[in-house]
N, CA, C and O of each residue as an XYZ file, in Angstrom:
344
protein
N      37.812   -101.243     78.624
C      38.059    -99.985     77.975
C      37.568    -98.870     78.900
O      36.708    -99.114     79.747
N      38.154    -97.524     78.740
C      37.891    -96.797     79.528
C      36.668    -95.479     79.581
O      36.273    -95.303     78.429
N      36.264    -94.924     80.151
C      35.330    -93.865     79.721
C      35.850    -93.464     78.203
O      35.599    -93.859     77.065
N      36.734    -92.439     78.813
C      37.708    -91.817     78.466
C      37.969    -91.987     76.937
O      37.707    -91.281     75.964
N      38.500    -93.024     77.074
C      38.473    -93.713     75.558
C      37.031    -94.675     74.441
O      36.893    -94.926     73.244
N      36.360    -94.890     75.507
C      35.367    -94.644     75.013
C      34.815    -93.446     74.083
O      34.482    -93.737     72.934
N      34.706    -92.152     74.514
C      33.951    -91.281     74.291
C      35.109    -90.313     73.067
O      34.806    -89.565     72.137
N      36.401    -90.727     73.570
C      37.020    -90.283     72.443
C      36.942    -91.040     70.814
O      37.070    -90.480     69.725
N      36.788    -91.909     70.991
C      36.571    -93.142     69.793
C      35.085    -92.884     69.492
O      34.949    -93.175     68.304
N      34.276    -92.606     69.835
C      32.662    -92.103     69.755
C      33.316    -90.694     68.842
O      33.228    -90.766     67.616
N      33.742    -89.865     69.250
C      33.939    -88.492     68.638
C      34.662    -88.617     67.152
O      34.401    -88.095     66.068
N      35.605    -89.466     67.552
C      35.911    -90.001     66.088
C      35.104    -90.455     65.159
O      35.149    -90.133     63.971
N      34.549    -91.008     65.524
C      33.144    -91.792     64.996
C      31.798    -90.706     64.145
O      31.182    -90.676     63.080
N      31.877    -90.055     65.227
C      30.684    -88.941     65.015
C      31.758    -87.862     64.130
O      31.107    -87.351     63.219
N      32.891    -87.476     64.133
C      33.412    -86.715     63.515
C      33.326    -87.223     61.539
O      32.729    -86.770     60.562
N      34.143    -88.196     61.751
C      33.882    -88.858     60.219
C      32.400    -89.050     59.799
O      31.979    -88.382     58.855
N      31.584    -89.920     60.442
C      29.900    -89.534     60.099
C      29.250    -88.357     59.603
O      28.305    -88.345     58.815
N      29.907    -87.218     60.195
C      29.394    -85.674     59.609
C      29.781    -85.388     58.469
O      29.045    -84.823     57.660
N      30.780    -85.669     58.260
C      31.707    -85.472     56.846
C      31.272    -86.216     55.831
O      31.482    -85.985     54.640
N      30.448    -87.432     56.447
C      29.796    -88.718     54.951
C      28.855    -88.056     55.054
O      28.421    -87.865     53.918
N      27.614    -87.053     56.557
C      26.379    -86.923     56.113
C      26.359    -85.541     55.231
O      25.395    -85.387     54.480
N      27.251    -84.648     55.275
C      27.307    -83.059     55.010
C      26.987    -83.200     53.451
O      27.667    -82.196     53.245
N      26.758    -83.389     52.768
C      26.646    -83.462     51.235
C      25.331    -84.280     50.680
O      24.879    -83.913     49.595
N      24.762    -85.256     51.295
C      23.758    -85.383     51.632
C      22.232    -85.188     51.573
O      21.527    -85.214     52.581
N      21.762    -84.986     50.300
C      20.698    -83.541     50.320
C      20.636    -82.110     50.024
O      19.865    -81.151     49.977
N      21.729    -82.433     49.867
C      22.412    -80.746     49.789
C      21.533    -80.770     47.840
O      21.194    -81.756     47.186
N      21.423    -79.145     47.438
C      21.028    -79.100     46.156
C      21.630    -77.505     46.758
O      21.751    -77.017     47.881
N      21.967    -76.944     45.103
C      22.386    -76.043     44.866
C      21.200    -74.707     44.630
O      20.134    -75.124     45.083
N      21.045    -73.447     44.154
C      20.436    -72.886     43.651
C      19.966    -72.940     42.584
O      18.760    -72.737     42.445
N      21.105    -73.348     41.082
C      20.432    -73.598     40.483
C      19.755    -74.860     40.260
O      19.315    -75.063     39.129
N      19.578    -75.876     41.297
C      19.172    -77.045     41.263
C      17.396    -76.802     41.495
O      16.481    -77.422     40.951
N      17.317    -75.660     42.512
C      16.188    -76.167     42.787
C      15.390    -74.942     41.863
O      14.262    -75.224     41.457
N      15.845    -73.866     41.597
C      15.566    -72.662     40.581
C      15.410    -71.493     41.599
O      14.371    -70.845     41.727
N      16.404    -71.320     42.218
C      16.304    -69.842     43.262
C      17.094    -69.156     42.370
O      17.593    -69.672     41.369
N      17.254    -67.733     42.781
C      17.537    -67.124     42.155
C      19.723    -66.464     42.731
O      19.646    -65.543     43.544
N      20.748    -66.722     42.501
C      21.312    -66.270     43.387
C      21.917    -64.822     43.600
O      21.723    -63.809     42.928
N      22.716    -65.008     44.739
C      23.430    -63.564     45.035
C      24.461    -62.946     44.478
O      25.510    -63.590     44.479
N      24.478    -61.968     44.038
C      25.725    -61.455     43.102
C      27.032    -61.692     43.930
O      27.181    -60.999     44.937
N      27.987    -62.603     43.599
C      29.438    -63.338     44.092
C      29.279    -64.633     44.730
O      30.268    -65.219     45.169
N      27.913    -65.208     44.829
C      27.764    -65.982     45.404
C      28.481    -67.352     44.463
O      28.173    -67.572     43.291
N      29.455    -68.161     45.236
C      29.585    -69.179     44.359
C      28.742    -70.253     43.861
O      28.061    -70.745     44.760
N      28.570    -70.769     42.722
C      27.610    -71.627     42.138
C      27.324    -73.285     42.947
O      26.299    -73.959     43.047
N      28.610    -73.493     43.381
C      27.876    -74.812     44.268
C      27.537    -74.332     46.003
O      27.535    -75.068     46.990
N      27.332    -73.195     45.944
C      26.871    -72.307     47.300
C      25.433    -73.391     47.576
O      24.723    -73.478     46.574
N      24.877    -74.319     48.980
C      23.781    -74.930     49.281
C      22.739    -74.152     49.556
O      22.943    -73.235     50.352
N      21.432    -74.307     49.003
C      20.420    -73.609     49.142
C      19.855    -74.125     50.286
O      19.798    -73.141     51.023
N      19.367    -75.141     50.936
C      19.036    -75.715     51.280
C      19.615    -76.675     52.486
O      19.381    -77.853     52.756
N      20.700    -75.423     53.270
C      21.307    -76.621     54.058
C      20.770    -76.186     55.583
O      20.501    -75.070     56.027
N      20.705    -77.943     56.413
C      20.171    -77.848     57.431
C      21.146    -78.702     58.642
O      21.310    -79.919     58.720
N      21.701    -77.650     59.513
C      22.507    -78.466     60.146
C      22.257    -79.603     60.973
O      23.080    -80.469     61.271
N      20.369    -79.496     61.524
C      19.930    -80.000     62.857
C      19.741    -81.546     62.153
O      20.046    -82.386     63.000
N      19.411    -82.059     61.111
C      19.302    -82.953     60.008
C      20.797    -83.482     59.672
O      21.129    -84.634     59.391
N      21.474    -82.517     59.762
C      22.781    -83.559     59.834
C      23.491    -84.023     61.232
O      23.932    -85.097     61.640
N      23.413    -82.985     61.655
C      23.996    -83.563     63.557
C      22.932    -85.251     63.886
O      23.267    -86.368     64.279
N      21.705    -84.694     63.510
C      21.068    -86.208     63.998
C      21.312    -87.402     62.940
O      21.167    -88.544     63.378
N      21.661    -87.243     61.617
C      22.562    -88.336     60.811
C      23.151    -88.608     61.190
O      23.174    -89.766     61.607
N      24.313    -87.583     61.394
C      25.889    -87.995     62.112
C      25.279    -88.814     63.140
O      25.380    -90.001     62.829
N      24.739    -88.656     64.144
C      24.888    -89.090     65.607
C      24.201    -90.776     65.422
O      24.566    -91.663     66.194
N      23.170    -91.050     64.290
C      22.709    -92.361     63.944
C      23.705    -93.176     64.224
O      23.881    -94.028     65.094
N      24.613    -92.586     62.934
C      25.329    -92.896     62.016
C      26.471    -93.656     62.793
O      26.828    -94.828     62.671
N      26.996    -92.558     63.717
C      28.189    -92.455     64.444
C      27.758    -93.660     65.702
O      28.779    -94.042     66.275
N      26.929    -94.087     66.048
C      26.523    -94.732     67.184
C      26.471    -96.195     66.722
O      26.854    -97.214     67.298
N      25.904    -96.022     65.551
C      25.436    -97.419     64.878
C      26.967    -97.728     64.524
O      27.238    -98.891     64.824
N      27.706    -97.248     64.147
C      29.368    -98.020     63.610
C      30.386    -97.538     65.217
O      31.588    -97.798     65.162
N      29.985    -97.046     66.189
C      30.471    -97.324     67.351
C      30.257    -98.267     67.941
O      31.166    -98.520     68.733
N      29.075    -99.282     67.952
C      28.485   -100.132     68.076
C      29.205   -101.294     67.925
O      29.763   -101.946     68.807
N      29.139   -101.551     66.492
C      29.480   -102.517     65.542
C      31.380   -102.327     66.311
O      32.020   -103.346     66.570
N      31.971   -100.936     66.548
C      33.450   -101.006     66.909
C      33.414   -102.030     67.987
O      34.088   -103.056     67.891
N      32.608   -101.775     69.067
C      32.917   -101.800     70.451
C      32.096   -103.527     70.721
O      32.464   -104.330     71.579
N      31.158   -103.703     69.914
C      31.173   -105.118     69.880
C      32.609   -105.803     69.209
O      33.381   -106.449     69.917
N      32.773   -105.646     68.227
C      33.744   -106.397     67.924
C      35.435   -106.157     69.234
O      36.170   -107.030     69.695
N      35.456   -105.302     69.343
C      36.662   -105.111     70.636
C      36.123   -106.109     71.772
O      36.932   -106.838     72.346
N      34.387   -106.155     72.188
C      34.624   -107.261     72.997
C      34.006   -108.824     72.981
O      33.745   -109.674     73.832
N      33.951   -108.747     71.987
C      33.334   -110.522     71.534
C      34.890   -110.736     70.211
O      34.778   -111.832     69.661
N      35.772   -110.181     69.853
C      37.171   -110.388     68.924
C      36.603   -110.994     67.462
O      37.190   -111.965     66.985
N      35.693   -110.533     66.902
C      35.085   -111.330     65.387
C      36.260   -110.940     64.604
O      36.698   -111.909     63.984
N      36.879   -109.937     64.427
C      38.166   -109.179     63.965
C      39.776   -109.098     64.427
O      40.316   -107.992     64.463
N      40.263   -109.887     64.657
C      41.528   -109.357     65.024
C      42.759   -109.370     64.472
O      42.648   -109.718     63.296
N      43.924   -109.146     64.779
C      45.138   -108.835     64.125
C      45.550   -110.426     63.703
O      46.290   -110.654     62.746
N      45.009   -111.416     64.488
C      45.545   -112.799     64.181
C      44.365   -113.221     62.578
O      44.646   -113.999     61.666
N      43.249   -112.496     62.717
C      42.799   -113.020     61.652
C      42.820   -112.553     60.332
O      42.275   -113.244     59.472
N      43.378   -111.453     60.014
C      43.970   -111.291     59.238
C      45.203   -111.527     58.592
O      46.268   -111.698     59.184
N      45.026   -111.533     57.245
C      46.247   -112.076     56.694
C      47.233   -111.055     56.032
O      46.903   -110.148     55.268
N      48.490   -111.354     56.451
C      49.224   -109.855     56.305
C      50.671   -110.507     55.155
O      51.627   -109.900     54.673
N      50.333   -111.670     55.070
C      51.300   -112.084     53.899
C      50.742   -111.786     52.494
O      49.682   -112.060     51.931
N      52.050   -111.006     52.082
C      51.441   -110.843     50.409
C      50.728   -112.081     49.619
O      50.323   -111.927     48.467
């Protein structure tokens, strides 16, 4: 496999990971009892921290890049072992 594709399949990886970690911890205003801003919408995060999610994501994203890129080169998974008959 190539850099290249390596690091693009990593980004994929880390892209979807952000999206499972972003919600995460998150609590609202009135969750935690702040007070809010006039127009502010009600599931607006009180409490959000991006540097806490980039380093989730990146766990996250490494640990199931991992698990990809072993299985691409030891084959525990492949198209023959699955069964594609109804």
């Amino acid at each position: 496999m190539q850099i290249t594709s390596i690091l693009a399949i990593y980004i994929l990886f880390w892209v979807i990971s952000a999206f499972i970690m972003l919600p995460i911890g998150i609590k609202t205003h009135d969750e935690i009892g702040e007070t809010k801003i006039k127009g502010q919408a009600d599931s607006a995060p009180a409490n959000f921290r991006p540097k806490i999610v980039i380093v989730r994501a990146t766990i996250l994203a490494s640990l199931l890049f991992a698990l990809f890129y072993a299985n691409y080169t030891f084959g525990w998974i492949t198209t023959e072992t699955i069964a594609w008959e109804p």
